[in-house]
N, CA, C and O atoms as CSV, one atom per row, in Angstrom:
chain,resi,resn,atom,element,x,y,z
A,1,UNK,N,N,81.807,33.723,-126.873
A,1,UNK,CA,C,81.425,33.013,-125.662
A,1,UNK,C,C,82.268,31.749,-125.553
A,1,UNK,O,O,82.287,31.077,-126.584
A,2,UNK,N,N,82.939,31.302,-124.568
A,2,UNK,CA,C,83.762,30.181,-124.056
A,2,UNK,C,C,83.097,29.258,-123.799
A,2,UNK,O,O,82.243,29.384,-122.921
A,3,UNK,N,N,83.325,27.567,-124.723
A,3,UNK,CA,C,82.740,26.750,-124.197
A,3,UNK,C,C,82.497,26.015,-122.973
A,3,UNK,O,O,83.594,25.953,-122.417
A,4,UNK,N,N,81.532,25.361,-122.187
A,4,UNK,CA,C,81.662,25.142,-120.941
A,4,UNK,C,C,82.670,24.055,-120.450
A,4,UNK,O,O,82.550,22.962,-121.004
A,5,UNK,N,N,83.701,24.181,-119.446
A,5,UNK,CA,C,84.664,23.129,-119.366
A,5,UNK,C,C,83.731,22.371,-117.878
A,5,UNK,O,O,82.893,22.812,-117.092
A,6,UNK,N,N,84.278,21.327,-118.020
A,6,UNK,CA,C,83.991,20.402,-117.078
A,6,UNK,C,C,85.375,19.931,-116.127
A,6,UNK,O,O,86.142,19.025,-116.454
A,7,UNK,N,N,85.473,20.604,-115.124
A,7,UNK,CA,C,86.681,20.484,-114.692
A,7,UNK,C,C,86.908,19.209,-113.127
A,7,UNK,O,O,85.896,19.557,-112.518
A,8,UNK,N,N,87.320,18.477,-112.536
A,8,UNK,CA,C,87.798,18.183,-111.306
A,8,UNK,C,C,88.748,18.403,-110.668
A,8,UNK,O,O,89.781,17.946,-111.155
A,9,UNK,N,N,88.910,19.253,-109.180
A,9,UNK,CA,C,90.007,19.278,-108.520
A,9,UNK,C,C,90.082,17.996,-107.417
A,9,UNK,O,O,89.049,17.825,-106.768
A,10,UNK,N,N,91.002,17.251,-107.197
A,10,UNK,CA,C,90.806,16.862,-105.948
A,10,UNK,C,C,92.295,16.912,-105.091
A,10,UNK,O,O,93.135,17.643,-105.615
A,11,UNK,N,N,92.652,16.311,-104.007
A,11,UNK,CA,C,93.476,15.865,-103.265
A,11,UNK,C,C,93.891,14.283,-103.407
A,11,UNK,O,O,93.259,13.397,-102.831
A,12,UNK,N,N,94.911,14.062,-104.155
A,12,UNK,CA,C,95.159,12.699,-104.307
A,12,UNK,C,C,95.733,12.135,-103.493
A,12,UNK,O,O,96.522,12.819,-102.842
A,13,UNK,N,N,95.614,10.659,-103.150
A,13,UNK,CA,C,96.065,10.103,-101.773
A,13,UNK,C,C,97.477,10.055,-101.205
A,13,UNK,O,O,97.973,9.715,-100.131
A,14,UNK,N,N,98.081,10.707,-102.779
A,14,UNK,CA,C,99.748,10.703,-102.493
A,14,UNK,C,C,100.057,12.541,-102.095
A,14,UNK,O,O,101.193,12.966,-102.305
A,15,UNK,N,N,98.928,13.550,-101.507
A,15,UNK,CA,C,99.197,14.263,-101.671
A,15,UNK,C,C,99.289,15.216,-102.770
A,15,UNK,O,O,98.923,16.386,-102.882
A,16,UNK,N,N,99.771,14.545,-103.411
A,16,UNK,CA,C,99.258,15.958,-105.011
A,16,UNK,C,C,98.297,16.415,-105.052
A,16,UNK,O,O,97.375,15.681,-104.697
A,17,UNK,N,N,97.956,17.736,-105.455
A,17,UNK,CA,C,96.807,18.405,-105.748
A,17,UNK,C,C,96.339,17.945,-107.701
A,17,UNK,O,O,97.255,18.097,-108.508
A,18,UNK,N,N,95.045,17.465,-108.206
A,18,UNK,CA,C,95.534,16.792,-109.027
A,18,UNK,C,C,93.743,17.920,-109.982
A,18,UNK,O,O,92.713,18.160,-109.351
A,19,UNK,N,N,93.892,18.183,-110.939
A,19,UNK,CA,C,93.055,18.863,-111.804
A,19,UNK,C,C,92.972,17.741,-113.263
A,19,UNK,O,O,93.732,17.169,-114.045
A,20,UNK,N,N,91.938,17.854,-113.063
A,20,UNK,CA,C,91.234,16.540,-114.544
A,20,UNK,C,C,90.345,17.697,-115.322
A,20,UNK,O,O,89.720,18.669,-114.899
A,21,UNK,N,N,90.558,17.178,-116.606
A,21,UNK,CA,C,89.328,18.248,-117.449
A,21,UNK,C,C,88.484,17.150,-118.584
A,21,UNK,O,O,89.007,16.602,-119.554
A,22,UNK,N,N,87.764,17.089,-118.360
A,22,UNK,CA,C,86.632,15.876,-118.856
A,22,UNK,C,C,85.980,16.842,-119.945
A,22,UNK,O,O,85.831,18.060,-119.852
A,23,UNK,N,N,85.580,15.882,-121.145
A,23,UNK,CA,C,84.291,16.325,-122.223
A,23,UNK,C,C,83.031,16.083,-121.795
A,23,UNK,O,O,82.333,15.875,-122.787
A,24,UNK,N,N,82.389,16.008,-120.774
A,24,UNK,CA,C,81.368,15.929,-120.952
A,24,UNK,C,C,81.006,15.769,-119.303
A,24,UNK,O,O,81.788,15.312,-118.470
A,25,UNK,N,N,79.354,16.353,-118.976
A,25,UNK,CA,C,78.947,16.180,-117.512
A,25,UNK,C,C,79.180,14.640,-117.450
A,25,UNK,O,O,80.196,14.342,-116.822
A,26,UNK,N,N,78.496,13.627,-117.941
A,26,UNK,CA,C,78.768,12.216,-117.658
A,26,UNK,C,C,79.990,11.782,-117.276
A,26,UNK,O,O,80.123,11.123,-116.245
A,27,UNK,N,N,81.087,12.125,-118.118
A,27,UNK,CA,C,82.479,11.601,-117.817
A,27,UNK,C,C,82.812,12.342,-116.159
A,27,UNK,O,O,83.351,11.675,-115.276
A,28,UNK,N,N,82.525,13.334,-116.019
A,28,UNK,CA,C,83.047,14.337,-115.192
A,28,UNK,C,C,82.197,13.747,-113.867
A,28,UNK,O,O,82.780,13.714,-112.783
A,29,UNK,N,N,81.075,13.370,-113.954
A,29,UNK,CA,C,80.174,12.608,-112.642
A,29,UNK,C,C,81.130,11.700,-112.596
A,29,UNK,O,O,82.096,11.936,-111.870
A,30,UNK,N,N,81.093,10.755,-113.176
A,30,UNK,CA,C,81.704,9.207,-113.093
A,30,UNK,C,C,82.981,9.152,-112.012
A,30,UNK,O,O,83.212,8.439,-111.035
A,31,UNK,N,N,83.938,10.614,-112.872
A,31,UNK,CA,C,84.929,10.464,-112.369
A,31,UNK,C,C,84.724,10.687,-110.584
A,31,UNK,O,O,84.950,9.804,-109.756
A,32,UNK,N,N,84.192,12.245,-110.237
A,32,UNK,CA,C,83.718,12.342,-109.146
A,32,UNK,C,C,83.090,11.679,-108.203
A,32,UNK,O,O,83.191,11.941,-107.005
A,33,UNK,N,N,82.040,10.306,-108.939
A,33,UNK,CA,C,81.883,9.335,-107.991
A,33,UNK,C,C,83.001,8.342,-106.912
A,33,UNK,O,O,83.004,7.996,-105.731
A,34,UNK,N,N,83.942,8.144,-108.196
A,34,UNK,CA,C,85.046,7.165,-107.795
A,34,UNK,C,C,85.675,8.438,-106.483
A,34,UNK,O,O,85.731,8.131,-105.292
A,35,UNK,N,N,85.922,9.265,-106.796
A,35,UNK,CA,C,87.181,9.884,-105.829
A,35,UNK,C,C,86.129,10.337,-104.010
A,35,UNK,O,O,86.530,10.322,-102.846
A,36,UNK,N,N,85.100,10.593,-104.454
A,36,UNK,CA,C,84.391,10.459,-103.543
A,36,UNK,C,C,83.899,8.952,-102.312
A,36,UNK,O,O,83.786,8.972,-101.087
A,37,UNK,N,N,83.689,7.686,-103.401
A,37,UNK,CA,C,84.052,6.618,-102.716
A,37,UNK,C,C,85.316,6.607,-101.944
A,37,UNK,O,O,85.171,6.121,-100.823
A,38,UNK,N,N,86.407,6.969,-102.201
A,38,UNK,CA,C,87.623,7.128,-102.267
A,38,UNK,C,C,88.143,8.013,-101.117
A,38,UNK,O,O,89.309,8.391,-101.002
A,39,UNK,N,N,87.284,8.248,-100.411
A,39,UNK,CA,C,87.125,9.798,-99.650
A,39,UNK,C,C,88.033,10.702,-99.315
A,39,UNK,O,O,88.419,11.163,-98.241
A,40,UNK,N,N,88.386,10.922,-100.766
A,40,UNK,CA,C,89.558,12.437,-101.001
A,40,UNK,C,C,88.473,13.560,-101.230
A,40,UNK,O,O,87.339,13.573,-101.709
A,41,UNK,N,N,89.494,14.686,-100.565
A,41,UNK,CA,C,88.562,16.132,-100.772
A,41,UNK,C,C,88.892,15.923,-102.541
A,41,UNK,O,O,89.719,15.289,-103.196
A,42,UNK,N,N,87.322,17.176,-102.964
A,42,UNK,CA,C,87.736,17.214,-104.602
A,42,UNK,C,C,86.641,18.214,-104.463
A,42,UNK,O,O,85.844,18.173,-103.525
A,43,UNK,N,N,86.608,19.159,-105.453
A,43,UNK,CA,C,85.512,20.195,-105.504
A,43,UNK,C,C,85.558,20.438,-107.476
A,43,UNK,O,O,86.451,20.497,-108.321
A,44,UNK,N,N,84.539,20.491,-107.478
A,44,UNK,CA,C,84.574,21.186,-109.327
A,44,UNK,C,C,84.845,22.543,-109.324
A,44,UNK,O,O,84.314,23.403,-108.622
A,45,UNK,N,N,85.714,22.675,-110.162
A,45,UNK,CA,C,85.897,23.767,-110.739
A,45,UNK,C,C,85.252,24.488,-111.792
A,45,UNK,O,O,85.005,23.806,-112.787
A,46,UNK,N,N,84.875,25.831,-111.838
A,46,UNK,CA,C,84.486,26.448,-113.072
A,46,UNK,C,C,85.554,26.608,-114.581
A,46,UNK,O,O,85.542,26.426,-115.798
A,47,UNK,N,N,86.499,27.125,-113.342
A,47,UNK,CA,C,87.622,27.973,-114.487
A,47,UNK,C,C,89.172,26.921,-114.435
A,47,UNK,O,O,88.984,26.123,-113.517
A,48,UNK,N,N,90.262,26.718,-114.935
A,48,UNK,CA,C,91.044,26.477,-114.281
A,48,UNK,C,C,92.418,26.983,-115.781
A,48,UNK,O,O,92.148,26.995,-116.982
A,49,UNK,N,N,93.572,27.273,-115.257
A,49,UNK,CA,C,94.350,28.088,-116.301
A,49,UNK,C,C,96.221,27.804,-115.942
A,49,UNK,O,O,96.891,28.250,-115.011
A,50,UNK,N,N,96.470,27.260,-116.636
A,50,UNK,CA,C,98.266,26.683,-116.743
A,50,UNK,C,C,98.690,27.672,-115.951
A,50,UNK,O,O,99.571,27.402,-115.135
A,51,UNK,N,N,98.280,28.707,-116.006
A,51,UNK,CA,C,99.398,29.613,-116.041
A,51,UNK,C,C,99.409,30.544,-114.665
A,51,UNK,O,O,100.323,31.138,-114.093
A,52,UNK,N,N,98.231,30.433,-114.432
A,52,UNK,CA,C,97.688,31.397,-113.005
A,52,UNK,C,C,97.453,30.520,-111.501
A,52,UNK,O,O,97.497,30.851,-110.316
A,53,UNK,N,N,97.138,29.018,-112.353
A,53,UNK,CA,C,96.281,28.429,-110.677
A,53,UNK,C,C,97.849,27.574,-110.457
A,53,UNK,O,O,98.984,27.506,-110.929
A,54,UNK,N,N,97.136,27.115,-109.587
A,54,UNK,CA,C,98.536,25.744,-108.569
A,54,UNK,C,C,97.303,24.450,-108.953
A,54,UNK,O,O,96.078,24.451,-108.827
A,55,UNK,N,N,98.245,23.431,-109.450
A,55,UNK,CA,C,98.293,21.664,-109.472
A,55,UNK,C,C,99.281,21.208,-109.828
A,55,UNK,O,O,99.981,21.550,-110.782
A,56,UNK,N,N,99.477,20.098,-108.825
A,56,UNK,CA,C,100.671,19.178,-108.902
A,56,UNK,C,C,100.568,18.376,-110.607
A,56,UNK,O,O,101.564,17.886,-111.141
A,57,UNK,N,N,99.451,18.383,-111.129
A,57,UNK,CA,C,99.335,17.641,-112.111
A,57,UNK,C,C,97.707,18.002,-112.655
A,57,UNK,O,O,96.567,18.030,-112.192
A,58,UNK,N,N,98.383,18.238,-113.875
A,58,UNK,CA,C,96.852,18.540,-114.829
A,58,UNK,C,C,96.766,17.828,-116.288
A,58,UNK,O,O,97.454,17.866,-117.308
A,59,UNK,N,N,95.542,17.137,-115.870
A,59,UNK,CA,C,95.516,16.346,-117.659
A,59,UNK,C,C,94.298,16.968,-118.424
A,59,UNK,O,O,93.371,17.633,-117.961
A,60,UNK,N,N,94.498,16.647,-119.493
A,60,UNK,CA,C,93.148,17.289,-120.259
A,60,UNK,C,C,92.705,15.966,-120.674
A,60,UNK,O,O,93.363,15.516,-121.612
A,61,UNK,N,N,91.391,14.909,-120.060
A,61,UNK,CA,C,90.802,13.998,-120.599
A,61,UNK,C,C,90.433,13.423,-121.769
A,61,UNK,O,O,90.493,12.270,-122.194
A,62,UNK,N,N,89.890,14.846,-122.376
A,62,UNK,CA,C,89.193,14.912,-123.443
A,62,UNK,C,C,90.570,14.390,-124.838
A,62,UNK,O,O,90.254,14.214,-126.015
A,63,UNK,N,N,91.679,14.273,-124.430
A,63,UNK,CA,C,92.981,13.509,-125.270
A,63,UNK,C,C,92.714,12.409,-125.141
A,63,UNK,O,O,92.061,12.010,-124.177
A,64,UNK,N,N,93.373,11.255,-126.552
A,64,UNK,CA,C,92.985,9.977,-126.331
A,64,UNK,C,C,94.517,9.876,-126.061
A,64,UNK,O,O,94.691,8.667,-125.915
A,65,UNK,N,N,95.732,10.504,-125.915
A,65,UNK,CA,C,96.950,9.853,-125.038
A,65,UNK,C,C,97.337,10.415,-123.777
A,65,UNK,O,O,98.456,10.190,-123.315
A,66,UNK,N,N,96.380,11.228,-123.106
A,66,UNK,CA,C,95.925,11.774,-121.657
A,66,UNK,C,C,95.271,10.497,-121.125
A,66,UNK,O,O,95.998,9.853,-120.370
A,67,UNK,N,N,94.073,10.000,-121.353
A,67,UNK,CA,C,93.278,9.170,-120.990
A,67,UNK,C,C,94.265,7.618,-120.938
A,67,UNK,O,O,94.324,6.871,-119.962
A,68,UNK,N,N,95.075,7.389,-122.450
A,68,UNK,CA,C,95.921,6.349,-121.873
A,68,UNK,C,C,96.748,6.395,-121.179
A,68,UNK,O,O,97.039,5.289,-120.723
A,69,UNK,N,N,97.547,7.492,-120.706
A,69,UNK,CA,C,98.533,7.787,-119.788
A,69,UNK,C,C,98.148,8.006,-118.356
A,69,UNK,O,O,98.987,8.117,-117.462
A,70,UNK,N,N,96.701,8.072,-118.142
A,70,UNK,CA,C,96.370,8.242,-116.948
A,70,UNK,C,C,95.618,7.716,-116.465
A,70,UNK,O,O,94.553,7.896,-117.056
A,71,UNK,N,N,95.471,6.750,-115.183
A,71,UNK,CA,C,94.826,5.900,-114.593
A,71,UNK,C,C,94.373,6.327,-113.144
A,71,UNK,O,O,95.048,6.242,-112.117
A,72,UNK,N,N,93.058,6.815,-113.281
A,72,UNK,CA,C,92.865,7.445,-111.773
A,72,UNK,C,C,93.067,6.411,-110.251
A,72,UNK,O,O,93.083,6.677,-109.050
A,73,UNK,N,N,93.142,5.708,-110.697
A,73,UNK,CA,C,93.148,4.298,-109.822
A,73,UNK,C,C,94.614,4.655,-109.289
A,73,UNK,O,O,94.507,4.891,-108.085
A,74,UNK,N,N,95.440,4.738,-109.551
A,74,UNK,CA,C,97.007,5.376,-109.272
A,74,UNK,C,C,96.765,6.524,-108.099
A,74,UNK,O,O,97.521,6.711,-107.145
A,75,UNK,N,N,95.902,7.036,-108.299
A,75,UNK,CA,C,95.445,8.400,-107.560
A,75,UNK,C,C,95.176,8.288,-106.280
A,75,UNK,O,O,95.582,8.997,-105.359
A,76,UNK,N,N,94.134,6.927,-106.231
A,76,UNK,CA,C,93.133,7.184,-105.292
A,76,UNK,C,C,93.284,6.758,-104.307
A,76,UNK,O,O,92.448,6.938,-103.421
């Protein structure tokens, strides 16, 4: 059985299509609050895969040099 991912898609204000993958529901709300203030489309994802889907940019959160390299504030 596959553990559950916590994923975000949204539309970033520069246009990129932008996929975040968070550890945890908390992190993954938080983030979704901000981009929603923010009022970019964004929808959660169940599934999401390098190799099959389309994003301009995909980080995996759950890295501690993902998280320093990436500042959603840049995004929004």
């Amino acid at each position: 059985m596959s553990e559950k991912r916590y994923l975000l898609q949204f539309l970033a204000a520069t246009g990129f299509k932008v996929v975040l993958e968070f550890g945890g529901e908390k992190s993954l709300s938080e983030n979704i609050e901000r981009v929603k203030e923010a009022g970019l489309a964004w929808e959660r994802l169940e599934n999401f895969n390098l190799n099959f889907d389309q994003a301009d940019l995909f980080m995996d959160m759950r890295s501690p040099e993902c998280t320093a390299q990436f500042d959603l504030e840049d995004w929004l």
